[in-house]
C-alpha positions as CSV (number, residue, x, y, z in Angstrom):
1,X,-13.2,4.5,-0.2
2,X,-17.2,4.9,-1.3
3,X,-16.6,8.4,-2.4
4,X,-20.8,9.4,-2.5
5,X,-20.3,8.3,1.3
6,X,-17.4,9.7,2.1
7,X,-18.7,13.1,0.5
8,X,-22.0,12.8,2.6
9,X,-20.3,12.6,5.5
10,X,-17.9,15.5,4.2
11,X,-21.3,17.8,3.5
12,X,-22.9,16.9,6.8
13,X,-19.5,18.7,8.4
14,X,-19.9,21.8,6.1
15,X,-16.6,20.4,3.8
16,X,-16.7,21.5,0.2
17,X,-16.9,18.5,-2.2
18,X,-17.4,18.4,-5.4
19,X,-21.1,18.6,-7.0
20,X,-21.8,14.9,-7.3
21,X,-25.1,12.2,-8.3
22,X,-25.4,8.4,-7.8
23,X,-27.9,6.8,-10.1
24,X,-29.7,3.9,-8.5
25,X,-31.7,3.1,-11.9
26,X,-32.0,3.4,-15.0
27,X,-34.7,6.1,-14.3
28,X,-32.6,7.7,-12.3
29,X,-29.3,8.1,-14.4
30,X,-31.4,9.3,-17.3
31,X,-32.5,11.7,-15.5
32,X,-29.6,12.5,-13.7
33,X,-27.3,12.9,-17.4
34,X,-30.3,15.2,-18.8
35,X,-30.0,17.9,-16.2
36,X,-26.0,17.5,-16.5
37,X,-24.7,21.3,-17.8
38,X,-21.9,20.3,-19.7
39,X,-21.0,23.4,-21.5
40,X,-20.1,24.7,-18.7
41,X,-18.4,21.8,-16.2
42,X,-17.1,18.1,-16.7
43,X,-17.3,15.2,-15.2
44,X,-16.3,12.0,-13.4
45,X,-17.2,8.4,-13.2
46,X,-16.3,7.3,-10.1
47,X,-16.5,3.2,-8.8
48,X,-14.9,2.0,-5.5
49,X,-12.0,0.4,-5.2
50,X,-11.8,-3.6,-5.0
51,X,-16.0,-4.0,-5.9
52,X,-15.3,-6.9,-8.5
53,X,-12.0,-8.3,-9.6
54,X,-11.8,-7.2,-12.9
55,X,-12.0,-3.9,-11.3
56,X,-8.5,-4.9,-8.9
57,X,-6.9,-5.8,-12.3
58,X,-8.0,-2.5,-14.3
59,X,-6.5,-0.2,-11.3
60,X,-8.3,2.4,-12.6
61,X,-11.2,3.9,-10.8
62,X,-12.5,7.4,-11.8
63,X,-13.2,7.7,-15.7
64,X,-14.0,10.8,-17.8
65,X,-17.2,11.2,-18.4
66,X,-16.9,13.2,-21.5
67,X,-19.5,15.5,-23.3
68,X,-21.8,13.3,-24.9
69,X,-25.1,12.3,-22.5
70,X,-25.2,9.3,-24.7
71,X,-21.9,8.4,-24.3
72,X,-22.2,9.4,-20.6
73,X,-25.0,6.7,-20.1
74,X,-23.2,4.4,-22.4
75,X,-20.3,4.0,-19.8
76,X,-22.6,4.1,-16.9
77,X,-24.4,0.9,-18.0
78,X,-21.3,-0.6,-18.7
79,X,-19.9,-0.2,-15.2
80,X,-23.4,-1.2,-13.9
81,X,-22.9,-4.3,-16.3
82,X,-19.3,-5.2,-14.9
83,X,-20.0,-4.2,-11.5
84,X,-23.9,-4.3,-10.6
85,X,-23.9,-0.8,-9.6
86,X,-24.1,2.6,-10.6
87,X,-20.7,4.7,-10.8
88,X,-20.6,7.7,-8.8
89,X,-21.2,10.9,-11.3
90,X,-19.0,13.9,-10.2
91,X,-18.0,17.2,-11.3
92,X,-13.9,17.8,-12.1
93,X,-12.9,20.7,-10.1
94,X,-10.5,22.7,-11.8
95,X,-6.9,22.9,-11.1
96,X,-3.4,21.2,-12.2
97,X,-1.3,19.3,-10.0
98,X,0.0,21.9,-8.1
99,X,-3.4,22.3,-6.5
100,X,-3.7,19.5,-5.2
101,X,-2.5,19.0,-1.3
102,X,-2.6,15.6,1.0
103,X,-2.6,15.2,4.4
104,X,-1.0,11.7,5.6
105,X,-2.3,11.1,9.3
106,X,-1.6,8.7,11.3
107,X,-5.2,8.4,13.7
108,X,-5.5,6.0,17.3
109,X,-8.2,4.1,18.9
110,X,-9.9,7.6,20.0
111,X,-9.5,8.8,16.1
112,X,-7.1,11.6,17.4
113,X,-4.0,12.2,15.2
114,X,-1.0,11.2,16.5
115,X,0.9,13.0,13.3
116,X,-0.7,14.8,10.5
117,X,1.8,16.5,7.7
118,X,0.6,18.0,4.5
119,X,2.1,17.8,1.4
120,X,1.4,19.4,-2.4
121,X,1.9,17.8,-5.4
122,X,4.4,19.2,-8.3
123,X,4.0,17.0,-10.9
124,X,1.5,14.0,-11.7
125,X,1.7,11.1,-13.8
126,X,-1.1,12.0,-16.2
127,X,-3.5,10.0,-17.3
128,X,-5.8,12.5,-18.1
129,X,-5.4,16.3,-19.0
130,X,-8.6,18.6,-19.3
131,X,-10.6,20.1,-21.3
132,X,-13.2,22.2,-23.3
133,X,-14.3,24.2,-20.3
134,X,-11.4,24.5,-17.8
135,X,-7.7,23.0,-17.3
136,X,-7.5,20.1,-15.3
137,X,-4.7,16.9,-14.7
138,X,-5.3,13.6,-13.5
139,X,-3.0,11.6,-12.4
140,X,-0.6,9.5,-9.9
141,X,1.7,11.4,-7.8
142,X,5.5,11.6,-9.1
143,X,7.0,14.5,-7.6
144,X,5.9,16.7,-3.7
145,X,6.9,18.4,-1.3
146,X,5.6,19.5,2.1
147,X,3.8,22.5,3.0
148,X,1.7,24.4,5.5
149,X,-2.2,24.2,5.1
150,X,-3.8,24.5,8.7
151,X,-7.2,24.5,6.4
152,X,-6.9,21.0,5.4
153,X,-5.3,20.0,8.6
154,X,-8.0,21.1,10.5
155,X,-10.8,19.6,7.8
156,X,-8.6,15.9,7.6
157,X,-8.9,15.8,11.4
158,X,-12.6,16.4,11.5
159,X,-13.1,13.8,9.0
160,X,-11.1,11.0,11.0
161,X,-13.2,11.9,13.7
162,X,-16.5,11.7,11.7
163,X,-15.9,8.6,10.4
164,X,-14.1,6.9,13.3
165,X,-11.1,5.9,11.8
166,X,-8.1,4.4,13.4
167,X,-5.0,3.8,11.3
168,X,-3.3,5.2,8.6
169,X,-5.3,7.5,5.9
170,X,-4.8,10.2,3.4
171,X,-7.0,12.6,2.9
172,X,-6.8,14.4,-0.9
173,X,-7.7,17.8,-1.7
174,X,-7.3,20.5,-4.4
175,X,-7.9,23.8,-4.6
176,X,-10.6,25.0,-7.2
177,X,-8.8,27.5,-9.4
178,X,-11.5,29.5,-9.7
179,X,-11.7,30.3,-6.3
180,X,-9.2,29.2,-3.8
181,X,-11.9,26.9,-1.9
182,X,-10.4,23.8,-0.8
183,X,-12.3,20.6,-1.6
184,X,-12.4,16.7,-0.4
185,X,-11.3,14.8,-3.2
186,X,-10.7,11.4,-2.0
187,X,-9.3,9.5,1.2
188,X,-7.0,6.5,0.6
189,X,-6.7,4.6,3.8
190,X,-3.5,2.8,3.2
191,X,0.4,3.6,3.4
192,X,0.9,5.9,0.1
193,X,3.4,5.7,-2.5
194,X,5.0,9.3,-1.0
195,X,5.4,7.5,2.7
196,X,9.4,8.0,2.8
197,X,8.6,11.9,2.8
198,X,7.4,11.0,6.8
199,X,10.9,9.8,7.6
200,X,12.6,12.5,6.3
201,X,10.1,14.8,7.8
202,X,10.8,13.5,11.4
203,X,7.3,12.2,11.1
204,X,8.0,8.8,10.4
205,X,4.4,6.8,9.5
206,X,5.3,3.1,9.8
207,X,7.0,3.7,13.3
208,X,3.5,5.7,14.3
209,X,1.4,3.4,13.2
210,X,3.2,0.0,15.0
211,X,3.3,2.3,18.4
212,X,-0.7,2.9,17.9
213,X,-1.1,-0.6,17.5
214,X,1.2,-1.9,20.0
215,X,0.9,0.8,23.2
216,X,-2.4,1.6,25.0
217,X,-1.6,5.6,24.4
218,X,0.6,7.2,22.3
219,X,1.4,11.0,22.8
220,X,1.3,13.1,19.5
221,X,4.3,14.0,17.4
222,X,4.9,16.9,17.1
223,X,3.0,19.4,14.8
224,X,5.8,21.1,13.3
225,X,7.8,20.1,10.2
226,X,10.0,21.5,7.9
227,X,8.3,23.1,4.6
228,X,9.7,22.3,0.8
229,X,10.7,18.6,1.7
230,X,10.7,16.6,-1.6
231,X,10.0,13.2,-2.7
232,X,10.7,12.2,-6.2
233,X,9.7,8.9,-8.0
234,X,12.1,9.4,-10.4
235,X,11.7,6.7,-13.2
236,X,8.0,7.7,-13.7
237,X,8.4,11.5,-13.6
238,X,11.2,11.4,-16.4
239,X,8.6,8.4,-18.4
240,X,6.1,11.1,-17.7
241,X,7.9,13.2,-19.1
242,X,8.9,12.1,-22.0
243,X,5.4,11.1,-23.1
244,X,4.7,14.7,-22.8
245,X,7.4,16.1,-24.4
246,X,4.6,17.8,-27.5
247,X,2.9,19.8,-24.7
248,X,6.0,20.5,-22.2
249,X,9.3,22.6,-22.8
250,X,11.7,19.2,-21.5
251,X,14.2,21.3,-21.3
252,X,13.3,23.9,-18.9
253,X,11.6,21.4,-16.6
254,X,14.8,18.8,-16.8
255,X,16.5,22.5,-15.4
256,X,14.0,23.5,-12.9
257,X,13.9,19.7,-11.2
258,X,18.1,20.2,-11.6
259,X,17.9,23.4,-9.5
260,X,15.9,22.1,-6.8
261,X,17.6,18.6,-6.4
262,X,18.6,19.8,-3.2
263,X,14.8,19.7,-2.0
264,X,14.7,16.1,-2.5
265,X,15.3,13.9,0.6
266,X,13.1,11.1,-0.5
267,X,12.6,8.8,-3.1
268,X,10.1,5.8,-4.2
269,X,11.4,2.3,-3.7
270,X,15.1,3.9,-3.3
271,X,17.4,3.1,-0.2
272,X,20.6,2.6,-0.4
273,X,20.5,0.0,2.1
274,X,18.4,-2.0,0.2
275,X,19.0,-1.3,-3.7
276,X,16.7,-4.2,-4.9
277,X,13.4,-2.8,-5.0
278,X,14.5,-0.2,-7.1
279,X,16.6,-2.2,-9.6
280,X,13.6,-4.3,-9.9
281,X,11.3,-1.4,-10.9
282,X,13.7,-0.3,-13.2
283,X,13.9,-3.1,-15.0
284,X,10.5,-3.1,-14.9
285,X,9.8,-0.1,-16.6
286,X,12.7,-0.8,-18.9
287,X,10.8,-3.4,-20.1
288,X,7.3,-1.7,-20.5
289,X,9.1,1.5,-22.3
290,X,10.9,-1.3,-24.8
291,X,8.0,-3.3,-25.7
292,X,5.4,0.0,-26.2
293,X,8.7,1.0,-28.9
294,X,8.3,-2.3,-30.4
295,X,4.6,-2.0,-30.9
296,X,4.8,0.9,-31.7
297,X,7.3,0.1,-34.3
298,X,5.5,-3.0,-35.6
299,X,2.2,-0.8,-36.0
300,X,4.4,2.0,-38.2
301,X,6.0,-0.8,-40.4
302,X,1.8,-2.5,-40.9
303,X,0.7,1.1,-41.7
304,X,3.5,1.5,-44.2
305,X,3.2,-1.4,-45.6
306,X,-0.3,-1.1,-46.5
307,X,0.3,2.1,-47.7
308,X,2.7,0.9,-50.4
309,X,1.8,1.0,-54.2
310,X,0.7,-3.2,-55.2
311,X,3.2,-3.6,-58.5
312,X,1.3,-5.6,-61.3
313,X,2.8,-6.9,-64.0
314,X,1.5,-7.1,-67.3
315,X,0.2,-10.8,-68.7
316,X,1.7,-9.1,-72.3
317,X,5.1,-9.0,-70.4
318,X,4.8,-12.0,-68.5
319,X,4.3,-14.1,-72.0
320,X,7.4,-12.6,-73.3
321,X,9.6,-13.3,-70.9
């Protein structure tokens, strides 16, 4: 989860990263923002997950740096303020969501993969679309599907071994637009959002994972899966939507996701055997859409109101009356 680790480790196997720095002073990130080229790339603050509790609470770990070396330093102190270190300075590498491709492995004691699938992303939550040099999205996953990419398979299992995992893990990487090299993004060692995709690949995850745990030696699963497998979180990719309704035709996507309905044999928090989990989301996100109208709503009446012509009356016309 230290990605300036995690990318050391990647480097040391010959696996394309991203260009990155980590300040360890003051000295150091000033020197490290001067020789930053930003008219021709952007950047990255990265932290790790769960440093401080402020940072749990945030849920939000990577940062653009933007194009200012003032403002890049700015933000840099300010993490090292909250968090007593410096974040991780990285470049963005190119590419929308489509780019992007996970492998979800499930590793054993010997950090041999007892299952390893990869999936590509479709559509993202965005919380961050680029920029003055080069298109880019950030973004949580709302929409994938599985694919084919013996590259990243054979990179994700070199870096289980490397780093001696056992357990569950993800390994994130995206395709640099520019070039077709595939990069290490990220690894998340955790059960993902996009887990029921496993189950509906035959691969189920959670089953792996107890059998690992629970048997001396497990034999792999098999290596073969069916391509164009979907999982949809459907509440967030239509809120998503919506949001971006000024930059995206709705239309023509609303049609496109139509057509390949069929795809889709997964969903997030859906089961029809237990329909609770995704009432309560629902409701949840009912409630966040309603009260961002209502703000929104309360801000438009402020504006107009102090917008509106002040009527004075007259002392002339007050006396006669």
């Amino acid at each position: 989860m230290d990605h300036a680790t995690l990318y050391r480790v990647a480097r040391g196997l010959r696996v394309n990263t991203p260009d990155f720095f980590k300040p360890q002073d003051t000295g150091d990130l000033r020197a490290i923002v001067a020789g930053l080229d930003l008219a021709r790339h952007e950047y990255l603050l990265k932290t790790v997950p769960g440093t401080v509790e402020a940072e749990v609470r945030n849920g939000r770990f990577t940062k653009v740096a933007g194009g200012d070396p003032e403002a890049i330093r700015a933000n840099c102190l300010e993490i090292f303020s909250r968090l007593g270190e410096f974040p991780m300075i990285a470049e963005v590498v190119p590419g929308e969501a489509n780019q992007c491709i996970g492998v979800s492995m499930v590793v054993d004691s010997r950090s041999d993969p007892v299952l390893a699938y990869c999936m590509k992303r479709l559509k993202l939550y965005t919380y961050s679309r680029g920029g003055f040099v080069h298109p880019y999205e950030l973004g949580a996953n709302v929409y994938c599907e599985s694919v084919r990419d013996d590259e990243a398979l054979e990179v994700a299992t070199r870096l289980a071994r490397a780093t001696r995992y056992s357990g569950v893990i993800t390994f994130e990487f995206r395709r640099d637009s520019r070039d077709g090299r595939l990069l290490l993004i990220k690894a998340d060692p955790r059960f993902i959002r996009a887990t029921s995709l496993s189950t509906a690949l035959g691969m189920d995850i959670p089953t792996a994972l107890y059998r690992v745990y629970t048997e001396d030696r497990v034999e792999p699963v098999s290596t073969t899966y069916r391509e164009g497998v979907a999982w949809l979180w459907p509440t967030m990719y239509l809120e998503n939507l919506w949001e971006n309704r000024g930059d995206r035709p709705v239309r023509r996507e609303l049609l496109a996701l139509v057509r390949n309905l069929h795809r889709v044999e997964a969903l997030a928090q859906l089961s029809l055997r237990d329909p609770v989990p995704a009432l309560m989301h629902v409701q949840w996100r009912g409630r966040v859409w309603l009260g961002a109208r209502c703000r929104g709503l309360a801000r438009r009446i402020g504006s107009a109101a102090r917008r509106a012509p002040t009527l004075r009356v007259s002392s002339s016309a007050t006396s006669s009356s």
